[in-house]
Structure formats: C-alpha cells, structure tokens
PDB file of the backbone (N, CA, C, O) and the ligand in Angstrom, with CONECT records:
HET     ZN  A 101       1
ATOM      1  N   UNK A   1      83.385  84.987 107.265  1.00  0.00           N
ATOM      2  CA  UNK A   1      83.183  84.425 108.597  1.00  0.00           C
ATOM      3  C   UNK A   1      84.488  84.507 109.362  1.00  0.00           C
ATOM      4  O   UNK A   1      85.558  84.142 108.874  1.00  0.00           O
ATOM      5  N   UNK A   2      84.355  84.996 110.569  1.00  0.00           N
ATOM      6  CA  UNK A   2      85.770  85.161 111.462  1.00  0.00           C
ATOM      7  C   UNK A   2      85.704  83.920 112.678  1.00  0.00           C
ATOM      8  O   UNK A   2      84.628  83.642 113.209  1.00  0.00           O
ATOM      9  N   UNK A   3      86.476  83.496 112.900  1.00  0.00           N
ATOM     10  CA  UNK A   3      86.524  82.243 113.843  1.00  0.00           C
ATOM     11  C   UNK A   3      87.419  82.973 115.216  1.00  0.00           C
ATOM     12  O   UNK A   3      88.362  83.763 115.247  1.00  0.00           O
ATOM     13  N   UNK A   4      86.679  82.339 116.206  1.00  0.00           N
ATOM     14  CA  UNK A   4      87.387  83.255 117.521  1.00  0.00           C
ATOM     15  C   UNK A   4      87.665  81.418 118.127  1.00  0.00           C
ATOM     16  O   UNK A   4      87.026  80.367 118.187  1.00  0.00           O
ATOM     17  N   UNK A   5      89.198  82.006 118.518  1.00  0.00           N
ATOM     18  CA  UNK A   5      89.513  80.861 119.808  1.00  0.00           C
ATOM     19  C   UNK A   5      90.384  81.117 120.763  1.00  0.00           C
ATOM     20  O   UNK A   5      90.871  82.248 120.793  1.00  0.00           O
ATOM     21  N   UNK A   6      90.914  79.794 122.096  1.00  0.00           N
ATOM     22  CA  UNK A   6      91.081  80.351 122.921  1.00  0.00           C
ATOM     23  C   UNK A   6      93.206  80.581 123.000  1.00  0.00           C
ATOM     24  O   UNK A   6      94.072  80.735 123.861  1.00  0.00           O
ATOM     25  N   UNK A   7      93.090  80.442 121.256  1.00  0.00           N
ATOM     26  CA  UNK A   7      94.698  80.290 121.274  1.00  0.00           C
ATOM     27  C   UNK A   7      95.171  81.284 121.381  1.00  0.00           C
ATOM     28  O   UNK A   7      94.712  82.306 120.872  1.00  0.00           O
ATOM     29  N   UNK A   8      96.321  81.221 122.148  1.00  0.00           N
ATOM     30  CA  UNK A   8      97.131  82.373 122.344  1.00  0.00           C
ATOM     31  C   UNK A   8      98.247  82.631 121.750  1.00  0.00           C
ATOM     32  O   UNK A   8      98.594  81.562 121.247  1.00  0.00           O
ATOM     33  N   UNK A   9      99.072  83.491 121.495  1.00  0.00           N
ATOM     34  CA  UNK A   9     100.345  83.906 119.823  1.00  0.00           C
ATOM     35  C   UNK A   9     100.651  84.528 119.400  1.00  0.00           C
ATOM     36  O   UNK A   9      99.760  85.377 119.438  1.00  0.00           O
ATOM     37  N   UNK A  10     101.764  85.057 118.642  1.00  0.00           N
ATOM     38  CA  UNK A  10     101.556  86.065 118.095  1.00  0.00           C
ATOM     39  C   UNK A  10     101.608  85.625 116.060  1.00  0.00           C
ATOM     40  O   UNK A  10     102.385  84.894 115.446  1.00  0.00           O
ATOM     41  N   UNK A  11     100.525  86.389 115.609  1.00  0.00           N
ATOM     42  CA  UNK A  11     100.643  86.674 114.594  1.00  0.00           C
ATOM     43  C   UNK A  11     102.281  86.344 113.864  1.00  0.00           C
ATOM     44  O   UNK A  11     103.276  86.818 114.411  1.00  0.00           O
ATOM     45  N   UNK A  12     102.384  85.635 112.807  1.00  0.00           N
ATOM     46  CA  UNK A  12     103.775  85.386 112.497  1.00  0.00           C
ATOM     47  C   UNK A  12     103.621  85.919 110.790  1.00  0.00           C
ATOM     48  O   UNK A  12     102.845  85.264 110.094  1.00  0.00           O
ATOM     49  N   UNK A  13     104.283  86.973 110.216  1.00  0.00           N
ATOM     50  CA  UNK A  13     103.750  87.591 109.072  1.00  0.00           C
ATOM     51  C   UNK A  13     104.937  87.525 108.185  1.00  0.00           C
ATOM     52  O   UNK A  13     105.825  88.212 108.691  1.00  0.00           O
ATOM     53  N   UNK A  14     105.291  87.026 107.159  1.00  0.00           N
ATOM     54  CA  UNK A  14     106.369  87.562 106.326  1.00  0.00           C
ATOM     55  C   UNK A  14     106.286  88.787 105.451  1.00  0.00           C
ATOM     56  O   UNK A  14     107.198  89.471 104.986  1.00  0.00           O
ATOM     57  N   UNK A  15     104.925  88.909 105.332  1.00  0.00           N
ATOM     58  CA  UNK A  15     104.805  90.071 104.035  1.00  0.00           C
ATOM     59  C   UNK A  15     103.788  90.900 104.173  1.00  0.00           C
ATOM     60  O   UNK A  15     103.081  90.346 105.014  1.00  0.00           O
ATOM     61  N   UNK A  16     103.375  91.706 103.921  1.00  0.00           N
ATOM     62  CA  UNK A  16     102.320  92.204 103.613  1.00  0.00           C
ATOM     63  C   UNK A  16     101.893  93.310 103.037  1.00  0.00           C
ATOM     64  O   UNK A  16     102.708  94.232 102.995  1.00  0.00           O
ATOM     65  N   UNK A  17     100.338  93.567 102.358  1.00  0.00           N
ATOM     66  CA  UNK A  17     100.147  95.127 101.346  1.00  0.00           C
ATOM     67  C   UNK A  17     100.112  96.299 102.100  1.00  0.00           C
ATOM     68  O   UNK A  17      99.450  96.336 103.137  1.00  0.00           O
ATOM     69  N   UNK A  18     100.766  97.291 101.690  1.00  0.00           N
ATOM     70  CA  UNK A  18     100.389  98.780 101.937  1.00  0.00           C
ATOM     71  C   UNK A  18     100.050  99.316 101.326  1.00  0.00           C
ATOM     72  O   UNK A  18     100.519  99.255 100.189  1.00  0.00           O
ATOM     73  N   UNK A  19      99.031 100.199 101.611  1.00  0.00           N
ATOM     74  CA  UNK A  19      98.428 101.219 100.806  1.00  0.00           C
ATOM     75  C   UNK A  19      99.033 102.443 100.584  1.00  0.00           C
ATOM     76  O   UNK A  19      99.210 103.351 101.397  1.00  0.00           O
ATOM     77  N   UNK A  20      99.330 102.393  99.438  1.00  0.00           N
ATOM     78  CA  UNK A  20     100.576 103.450  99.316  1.00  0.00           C
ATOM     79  C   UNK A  20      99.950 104.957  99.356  1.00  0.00           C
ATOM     80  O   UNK A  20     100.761 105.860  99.146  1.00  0.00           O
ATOM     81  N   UNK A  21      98.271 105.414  99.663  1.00  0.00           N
ATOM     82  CA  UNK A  21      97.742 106.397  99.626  1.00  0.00           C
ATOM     83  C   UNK A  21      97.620 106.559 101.143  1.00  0.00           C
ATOM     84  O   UNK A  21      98.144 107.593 101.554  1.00  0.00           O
ATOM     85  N   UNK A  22      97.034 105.757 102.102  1.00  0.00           N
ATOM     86  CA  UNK A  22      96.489 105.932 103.390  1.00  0.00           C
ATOM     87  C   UNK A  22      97.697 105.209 104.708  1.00  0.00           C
ATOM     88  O   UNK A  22      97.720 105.532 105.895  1.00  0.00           O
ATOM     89  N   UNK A  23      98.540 104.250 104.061  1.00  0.00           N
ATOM     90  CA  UNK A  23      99.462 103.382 104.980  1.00  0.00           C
ATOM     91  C   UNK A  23      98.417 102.646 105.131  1.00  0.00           C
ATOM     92  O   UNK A  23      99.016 101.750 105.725  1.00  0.00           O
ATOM     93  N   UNK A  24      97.189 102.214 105.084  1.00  0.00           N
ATOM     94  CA  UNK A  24      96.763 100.548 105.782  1.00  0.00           C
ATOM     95  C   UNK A  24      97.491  99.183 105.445  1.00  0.00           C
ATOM     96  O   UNK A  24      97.680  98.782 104.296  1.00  0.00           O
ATOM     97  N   UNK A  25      97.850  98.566 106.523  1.00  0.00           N
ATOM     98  CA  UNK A  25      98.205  97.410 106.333  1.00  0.00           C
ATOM     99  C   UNK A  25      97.297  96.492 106.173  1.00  0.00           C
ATOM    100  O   UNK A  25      96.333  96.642 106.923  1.00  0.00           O
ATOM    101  N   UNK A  26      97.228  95.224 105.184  1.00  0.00           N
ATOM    102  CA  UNK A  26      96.644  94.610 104.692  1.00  0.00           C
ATOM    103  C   UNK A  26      97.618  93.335 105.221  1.00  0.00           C
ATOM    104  O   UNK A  26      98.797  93.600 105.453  1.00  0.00           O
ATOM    105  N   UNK A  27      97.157  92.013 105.406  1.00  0.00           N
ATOM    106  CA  UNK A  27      97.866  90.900 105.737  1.00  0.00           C
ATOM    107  C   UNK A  27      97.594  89.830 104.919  1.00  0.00           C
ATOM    108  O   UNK A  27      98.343  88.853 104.951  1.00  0.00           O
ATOM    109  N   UNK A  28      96.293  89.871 103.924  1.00  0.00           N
ATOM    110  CA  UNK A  28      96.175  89.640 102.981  1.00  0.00           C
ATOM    111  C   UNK A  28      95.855  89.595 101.864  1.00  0.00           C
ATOM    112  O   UNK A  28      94.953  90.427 101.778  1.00  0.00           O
ATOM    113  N   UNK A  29      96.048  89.036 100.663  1.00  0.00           N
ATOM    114  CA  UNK A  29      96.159  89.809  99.236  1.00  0.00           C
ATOM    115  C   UNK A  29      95.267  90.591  98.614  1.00  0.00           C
ATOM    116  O   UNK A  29      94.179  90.015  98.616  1.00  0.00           O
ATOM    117  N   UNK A  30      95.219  91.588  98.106  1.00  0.00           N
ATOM    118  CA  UNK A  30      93.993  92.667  98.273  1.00  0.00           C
ATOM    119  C   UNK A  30      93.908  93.533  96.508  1.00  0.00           C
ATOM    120  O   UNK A  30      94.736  94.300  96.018  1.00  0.00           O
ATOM    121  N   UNK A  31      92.667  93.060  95.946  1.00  0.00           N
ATOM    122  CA  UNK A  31      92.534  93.779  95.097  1.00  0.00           C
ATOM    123  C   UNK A  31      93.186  95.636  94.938  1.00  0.00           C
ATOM    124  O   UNK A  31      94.102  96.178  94.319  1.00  0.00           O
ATOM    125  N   UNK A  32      91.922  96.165  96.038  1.00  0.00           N
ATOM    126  CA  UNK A  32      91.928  97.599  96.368  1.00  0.00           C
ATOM    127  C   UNK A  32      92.298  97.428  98.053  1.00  0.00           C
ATOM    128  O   UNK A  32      92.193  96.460  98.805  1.00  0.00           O
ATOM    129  N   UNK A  33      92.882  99.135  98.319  1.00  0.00           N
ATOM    130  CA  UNK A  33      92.817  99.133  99.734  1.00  0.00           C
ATOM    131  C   UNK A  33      91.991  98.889 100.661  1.00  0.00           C
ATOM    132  O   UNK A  33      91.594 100.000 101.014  1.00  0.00           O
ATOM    133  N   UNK A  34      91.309  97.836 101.491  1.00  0.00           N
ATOM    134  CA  UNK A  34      90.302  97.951 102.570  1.00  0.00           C
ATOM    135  C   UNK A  34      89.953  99.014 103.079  1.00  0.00           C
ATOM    136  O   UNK A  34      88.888  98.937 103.692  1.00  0.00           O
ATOM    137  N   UNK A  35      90.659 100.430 103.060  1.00  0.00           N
ATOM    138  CA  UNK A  35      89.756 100.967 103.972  1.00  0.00           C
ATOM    139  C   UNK A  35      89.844 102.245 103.041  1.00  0.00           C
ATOM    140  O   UNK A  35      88.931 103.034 103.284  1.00  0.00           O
ATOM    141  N   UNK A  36      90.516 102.565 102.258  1.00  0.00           N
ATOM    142  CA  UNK A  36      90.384 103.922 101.078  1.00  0.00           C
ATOM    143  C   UNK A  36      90.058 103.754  99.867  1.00  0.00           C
ATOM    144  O   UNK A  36      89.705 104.747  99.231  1.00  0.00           O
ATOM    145  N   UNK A  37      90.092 102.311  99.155  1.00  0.00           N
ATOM    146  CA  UNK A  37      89.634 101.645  97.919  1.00  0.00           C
ATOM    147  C   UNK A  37      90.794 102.027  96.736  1.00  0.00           C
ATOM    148  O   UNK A  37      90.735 102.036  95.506  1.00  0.00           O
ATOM    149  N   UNK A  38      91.616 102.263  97.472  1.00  0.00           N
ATOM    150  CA  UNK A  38      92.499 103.425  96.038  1.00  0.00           C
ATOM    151  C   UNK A  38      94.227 101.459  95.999  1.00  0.00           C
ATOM    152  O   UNK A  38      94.943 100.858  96.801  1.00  0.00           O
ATOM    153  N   UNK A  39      93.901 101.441  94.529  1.00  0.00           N
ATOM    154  CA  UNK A  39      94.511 100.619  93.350  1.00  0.00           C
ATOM    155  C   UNK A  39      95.737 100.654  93.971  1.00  0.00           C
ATOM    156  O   UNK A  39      96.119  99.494  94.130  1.00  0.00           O
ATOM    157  N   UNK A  40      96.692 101.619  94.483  1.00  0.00           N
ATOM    158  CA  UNK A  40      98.052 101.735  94.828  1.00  0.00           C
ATOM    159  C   UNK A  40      98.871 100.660  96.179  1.00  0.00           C
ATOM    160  O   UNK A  40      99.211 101.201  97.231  1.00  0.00           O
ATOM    161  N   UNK A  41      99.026  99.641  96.026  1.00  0.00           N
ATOM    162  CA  UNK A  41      99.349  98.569  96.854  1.00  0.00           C
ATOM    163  C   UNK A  41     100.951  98.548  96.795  1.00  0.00           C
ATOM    164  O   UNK A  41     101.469  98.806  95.708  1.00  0.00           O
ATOM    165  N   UNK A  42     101.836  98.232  97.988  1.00  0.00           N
ATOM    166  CA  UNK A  42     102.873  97.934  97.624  1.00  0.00           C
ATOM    167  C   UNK A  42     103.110  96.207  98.670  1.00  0.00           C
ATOM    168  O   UNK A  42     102.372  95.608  99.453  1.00  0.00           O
ATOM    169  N   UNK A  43     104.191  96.001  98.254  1.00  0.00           N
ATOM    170  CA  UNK A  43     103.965  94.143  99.107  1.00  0.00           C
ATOM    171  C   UNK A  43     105.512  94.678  99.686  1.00  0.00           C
ATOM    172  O   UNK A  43     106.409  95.219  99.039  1.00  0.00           O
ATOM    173  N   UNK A  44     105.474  94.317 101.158  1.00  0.00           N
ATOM    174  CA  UNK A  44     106.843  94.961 102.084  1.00  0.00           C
ATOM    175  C   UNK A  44     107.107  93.319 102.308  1.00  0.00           C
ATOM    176  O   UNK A  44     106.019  92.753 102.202  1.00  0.00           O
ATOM    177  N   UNK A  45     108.155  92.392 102.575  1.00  0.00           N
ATOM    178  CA  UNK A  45     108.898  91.491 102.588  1.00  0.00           C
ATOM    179  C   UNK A  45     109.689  91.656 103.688  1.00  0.00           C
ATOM    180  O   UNK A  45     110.654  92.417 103.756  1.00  0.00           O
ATOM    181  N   UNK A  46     109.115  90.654 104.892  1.00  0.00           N
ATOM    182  CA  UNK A  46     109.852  90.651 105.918  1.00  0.00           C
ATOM    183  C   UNK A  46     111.607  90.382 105.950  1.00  0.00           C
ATOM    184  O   UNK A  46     111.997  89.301 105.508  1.00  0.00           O
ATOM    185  N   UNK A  47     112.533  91.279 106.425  1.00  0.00           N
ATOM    186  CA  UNK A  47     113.964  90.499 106.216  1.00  0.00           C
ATOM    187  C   UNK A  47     114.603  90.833 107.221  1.00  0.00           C
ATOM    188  O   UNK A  47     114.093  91.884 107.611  1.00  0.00           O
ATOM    189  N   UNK A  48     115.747  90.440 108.121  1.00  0.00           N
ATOM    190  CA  UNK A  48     116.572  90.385 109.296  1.00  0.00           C
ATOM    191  C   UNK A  48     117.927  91.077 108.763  1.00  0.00           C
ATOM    192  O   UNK A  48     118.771  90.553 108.036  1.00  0.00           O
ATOM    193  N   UNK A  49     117.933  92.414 109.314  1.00  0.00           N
ATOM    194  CA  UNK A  49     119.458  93.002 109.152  1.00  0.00           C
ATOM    195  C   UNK A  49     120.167  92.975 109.661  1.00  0.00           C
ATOM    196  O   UNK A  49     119.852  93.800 110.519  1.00  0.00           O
ATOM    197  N   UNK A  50     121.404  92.521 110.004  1.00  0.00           N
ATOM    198  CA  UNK A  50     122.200  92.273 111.311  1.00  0.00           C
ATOM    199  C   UNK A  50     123.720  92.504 110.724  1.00  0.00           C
ATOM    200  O   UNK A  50     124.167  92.862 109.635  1.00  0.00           O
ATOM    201  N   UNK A  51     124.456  92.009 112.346  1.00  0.00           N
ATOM    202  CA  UNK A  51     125.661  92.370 112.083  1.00  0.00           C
ATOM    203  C   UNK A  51     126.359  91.660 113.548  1.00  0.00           C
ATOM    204  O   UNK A  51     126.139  91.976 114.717  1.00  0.00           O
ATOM    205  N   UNK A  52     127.404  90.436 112.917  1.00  0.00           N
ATOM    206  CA  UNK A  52     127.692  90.019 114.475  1.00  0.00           C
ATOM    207  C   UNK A  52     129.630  90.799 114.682  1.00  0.00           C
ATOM    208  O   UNK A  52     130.678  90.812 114.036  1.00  0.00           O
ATOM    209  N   UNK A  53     129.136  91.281 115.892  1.00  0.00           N
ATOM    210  CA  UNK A  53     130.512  91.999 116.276  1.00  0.00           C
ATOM    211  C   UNK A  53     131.209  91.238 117.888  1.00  0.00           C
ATOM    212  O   UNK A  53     130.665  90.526 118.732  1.00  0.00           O
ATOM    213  N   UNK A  54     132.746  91.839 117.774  1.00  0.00           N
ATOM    214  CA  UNK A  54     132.981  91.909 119.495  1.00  0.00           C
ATOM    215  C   UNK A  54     133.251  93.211 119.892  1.00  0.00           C
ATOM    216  O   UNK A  54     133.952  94.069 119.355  1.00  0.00           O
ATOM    217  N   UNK A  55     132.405  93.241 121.199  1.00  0.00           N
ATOM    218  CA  UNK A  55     132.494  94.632 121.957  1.00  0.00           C
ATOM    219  C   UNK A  55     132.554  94.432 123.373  1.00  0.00           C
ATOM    220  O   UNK A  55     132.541  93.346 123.953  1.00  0.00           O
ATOM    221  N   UNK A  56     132.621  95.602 123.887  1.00  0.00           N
ATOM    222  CA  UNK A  56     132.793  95.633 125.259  1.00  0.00           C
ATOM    223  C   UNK A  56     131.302  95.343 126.151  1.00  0.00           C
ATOM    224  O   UNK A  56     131.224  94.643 127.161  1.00  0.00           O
ATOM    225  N   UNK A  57     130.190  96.064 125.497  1.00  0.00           N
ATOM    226  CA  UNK A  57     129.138  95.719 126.245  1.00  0.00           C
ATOM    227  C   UNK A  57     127.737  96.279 125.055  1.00  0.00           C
ATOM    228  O   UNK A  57     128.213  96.919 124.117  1.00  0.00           O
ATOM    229  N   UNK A  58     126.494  96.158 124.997  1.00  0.00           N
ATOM    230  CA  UNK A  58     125.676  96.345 124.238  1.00  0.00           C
ATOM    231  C   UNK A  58     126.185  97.731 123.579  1.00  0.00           C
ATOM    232  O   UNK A  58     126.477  97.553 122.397  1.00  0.00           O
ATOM    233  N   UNK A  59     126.321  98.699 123.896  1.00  0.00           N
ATOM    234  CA  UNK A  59     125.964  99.913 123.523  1.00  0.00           C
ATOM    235  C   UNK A  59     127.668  99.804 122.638  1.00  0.00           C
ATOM    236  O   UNK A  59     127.462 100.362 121.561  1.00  0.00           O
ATOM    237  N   UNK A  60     128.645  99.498 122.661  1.00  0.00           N
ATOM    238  CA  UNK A  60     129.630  99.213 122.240  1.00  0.00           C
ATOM    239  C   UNK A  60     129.639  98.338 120.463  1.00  0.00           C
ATOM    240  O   UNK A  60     130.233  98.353 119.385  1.00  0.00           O
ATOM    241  N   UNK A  61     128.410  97.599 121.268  1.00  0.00           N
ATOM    242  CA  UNK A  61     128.403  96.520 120.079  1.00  0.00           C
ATOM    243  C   UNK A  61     127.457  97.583 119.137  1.00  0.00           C
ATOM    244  O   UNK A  61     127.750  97.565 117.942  1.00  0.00           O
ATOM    245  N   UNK A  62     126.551  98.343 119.464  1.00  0.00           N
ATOM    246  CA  UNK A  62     125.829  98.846 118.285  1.00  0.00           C
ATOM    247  C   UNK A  62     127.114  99.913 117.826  1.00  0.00           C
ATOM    248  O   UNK A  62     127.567  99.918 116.682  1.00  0.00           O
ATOM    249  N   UNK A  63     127.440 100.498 118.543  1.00  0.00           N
ATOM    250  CA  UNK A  63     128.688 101.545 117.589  1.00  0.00           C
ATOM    251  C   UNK A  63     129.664 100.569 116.931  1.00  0.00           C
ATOM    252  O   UNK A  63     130.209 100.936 115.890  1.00  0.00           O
ATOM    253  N   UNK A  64     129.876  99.633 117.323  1.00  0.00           N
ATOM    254  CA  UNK A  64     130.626  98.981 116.674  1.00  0.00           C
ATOM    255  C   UNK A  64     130.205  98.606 115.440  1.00  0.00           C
ATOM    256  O   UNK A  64     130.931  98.564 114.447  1.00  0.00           O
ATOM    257  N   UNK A  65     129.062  98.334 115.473  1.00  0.00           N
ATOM    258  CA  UNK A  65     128.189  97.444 114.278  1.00  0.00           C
ATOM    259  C   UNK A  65     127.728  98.834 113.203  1.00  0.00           C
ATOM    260  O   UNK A  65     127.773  98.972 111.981  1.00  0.00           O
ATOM    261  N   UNK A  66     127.479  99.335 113.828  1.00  0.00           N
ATOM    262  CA  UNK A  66     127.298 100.825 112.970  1.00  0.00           C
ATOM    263  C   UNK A  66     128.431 101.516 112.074  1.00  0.00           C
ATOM    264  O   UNK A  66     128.116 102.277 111.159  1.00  0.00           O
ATOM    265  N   UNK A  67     129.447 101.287 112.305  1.00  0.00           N
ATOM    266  CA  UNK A  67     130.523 101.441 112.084  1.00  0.00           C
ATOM    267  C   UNK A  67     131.172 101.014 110.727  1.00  0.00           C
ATOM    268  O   UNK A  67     131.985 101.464 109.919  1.00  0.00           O
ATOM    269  N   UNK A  68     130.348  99.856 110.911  1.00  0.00           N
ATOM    270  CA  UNK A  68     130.664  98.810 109.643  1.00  0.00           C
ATOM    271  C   UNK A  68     129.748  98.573 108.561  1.00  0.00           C
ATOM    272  O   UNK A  68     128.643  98.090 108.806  1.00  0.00           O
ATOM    273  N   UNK A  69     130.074  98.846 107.464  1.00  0.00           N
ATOM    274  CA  UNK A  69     128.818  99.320 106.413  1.00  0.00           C
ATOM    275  C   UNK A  69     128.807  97.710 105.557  1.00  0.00           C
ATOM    276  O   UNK A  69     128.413  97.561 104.400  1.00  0.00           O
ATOM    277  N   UNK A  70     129.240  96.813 106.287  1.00  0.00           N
ATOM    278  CA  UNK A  70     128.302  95.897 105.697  1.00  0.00           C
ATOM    279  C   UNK A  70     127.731  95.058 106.493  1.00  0.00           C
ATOM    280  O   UNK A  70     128.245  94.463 107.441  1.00  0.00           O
ATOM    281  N   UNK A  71     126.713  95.008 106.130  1.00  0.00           N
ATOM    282  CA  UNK A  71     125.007  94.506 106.852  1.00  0.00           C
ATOM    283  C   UNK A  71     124.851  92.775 105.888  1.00  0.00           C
ATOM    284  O   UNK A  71     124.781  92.695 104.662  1.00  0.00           O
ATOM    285  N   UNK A  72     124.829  91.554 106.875  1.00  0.00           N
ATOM    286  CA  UNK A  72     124.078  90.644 106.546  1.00  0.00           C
ATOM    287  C   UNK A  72     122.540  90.614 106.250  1.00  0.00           C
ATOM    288  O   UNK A  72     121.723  91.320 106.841  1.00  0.00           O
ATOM    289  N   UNK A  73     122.233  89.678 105.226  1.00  0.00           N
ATOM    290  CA  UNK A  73     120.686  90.276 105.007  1.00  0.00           C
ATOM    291  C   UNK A  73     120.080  89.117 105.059  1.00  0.00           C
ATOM    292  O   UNK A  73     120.658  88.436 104.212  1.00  0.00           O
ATOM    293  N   UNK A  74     119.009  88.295 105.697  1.00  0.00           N
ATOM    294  CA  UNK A  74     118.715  87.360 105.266  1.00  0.00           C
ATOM    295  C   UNK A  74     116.943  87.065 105.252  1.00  0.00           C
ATOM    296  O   UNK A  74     116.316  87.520 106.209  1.00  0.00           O
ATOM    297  N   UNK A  75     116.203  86.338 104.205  1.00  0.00           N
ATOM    298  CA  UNK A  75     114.866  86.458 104.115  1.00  0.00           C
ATOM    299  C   UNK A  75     114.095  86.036 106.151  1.00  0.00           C
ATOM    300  O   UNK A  75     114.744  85.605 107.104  1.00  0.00           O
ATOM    301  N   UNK A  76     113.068  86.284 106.116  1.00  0.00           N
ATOM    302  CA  UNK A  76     112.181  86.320 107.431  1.00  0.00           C
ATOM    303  C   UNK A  76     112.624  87.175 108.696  1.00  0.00           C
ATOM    304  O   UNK A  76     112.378  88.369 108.860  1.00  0.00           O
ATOM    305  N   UNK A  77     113.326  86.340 109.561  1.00  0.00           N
ATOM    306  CA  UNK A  77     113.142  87.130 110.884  1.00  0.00           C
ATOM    307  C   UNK A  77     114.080  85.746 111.736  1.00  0.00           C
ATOM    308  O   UNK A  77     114.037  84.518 111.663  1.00  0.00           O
ATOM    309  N   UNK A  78     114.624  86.417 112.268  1.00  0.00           N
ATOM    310  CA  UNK A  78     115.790  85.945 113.209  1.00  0.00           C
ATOM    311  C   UNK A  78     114.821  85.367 114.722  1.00  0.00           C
ATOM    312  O   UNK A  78     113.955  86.053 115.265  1.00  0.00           O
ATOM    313  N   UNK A  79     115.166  84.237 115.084  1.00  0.00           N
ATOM    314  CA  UNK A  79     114.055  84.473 116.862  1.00  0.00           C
ATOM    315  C   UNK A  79     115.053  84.083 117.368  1.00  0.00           C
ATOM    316  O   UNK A  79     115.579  83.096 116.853  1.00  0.00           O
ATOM    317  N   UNK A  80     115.762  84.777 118.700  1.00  0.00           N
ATOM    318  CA  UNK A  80     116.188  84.422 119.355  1.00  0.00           C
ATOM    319  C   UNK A  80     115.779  84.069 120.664  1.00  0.00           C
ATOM    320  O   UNK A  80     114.983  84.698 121.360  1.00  0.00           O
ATOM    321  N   UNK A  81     116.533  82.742 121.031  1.00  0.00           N
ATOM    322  CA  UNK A  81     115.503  81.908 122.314  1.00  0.00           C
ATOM    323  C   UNK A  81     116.031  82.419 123.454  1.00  0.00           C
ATOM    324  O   UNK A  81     115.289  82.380 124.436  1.00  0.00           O
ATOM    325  N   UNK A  82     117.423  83.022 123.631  1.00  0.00           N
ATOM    326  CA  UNK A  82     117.985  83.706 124.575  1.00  0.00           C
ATOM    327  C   UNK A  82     118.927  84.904 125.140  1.00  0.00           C
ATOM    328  O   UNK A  82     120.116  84.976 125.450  1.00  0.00           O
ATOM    329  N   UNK A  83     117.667  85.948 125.126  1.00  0.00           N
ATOM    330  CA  UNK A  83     118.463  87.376 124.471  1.00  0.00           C
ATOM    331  C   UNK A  83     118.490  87.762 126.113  1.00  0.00           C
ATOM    332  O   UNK A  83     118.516  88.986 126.239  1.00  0.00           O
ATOM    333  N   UNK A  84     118.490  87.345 126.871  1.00  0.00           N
ATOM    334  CA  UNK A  84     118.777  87.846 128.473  1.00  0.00           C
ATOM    335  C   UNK A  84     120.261  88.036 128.813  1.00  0.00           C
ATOM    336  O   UNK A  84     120.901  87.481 127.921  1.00  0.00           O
ATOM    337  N   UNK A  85     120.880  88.449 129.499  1.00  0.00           N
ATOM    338  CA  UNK A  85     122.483  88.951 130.012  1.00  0.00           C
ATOM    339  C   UNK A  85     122.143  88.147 131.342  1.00  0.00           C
ATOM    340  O   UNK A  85     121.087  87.768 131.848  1.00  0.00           O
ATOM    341  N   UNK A  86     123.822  88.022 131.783  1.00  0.00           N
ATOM    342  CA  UNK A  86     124.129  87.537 132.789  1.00  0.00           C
ATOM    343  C   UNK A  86     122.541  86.576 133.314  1.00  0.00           C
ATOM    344  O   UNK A  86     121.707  86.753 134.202  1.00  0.00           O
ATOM    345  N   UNK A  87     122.706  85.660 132.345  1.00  0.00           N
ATOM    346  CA  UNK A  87     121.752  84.581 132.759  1.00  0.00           C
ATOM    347  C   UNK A  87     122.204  83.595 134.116  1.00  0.00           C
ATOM    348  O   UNK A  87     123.371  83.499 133.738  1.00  0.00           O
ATOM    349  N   UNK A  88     122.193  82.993 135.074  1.00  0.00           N
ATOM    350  CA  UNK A  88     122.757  81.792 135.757  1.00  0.00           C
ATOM    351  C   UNK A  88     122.402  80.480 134.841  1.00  0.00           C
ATOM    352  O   UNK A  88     121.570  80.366 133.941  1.00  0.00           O
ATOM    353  N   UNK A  89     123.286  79.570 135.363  1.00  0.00           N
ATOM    354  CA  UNK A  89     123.130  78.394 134.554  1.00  0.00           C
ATOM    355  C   UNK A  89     122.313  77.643 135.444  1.00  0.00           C
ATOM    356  O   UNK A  89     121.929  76.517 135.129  1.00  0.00           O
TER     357      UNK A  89
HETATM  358 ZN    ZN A 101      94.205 103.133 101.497  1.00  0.00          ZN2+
END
C-alpha cells in the first residue's frame, strides 16, 4: 500500500542498494533487484568529502583544495543553511 500526502521535502537517504547488473537504485532493503531480479546488490553509504581552505575567491578555493591530498571524511551529508555570497545583513 502506498500513502500519498500533501507534504512537501526532499527525500533524506543515507544508504542505499544497487544493482550491480542493471544500476537500479533501491532505497530499501531488497532480497533481489526490483526491476532485473539478479542476486548482485551492493549497499553505497552516504559520506561528505570536504576540505576547508583560504582562497581568493570560489574557483581559487577548489584549486586550492584540490591541491591538497588530504580530504576530511565524515559519515552522512553536510547541510549548509548559508551557501549564498555577498549576503546583506
Ligand atoms: Zn537489476
């Protein structure tokens, strides 16, 4: 049974199966693949790669950050509440 409502959101996922024959994503735990039936599942684990630098301006900061071969790693997903430039106060 599927339940419809009038909430609005996005989907918030940490993990989920792939079918390592077809790519279907699965969101939850799955004997066989839903849509090819084939046994081969893998479980992908949401994680946040980052890197905090100082630079001159965005495009600065990714060469910068690129630059540097070590990467913070941490489980889920980072949200940031205020990724806008030259905001006013
Ligand atoms: Zn499949």
């Amino acid at each position: 049974m599927q339940f419809r409502t009038n909430v609005k959101g996005e989907r918030i996922t940490t993990e989920y199966l792939e079918c390592n024959h077809c790519g279907t994503q699965m969101y939850q735990e799955q004997e066989l693949c839903i849509d090819c039936g084939s046994d081969s599942l893998s479980w992908y684990t949401q994680y946040t790669v980052y890197q905090t630098v100082f630079a001159k301006d965005p495009q600065d900061a990714f060469e910068t950050a690129n630059q540097i071969d070590q990467w913070l790693i941490i489980g889920g997903r980072l949200l940031l509440h205020d990724a806008g430039e030259n905001k006013d106060e």
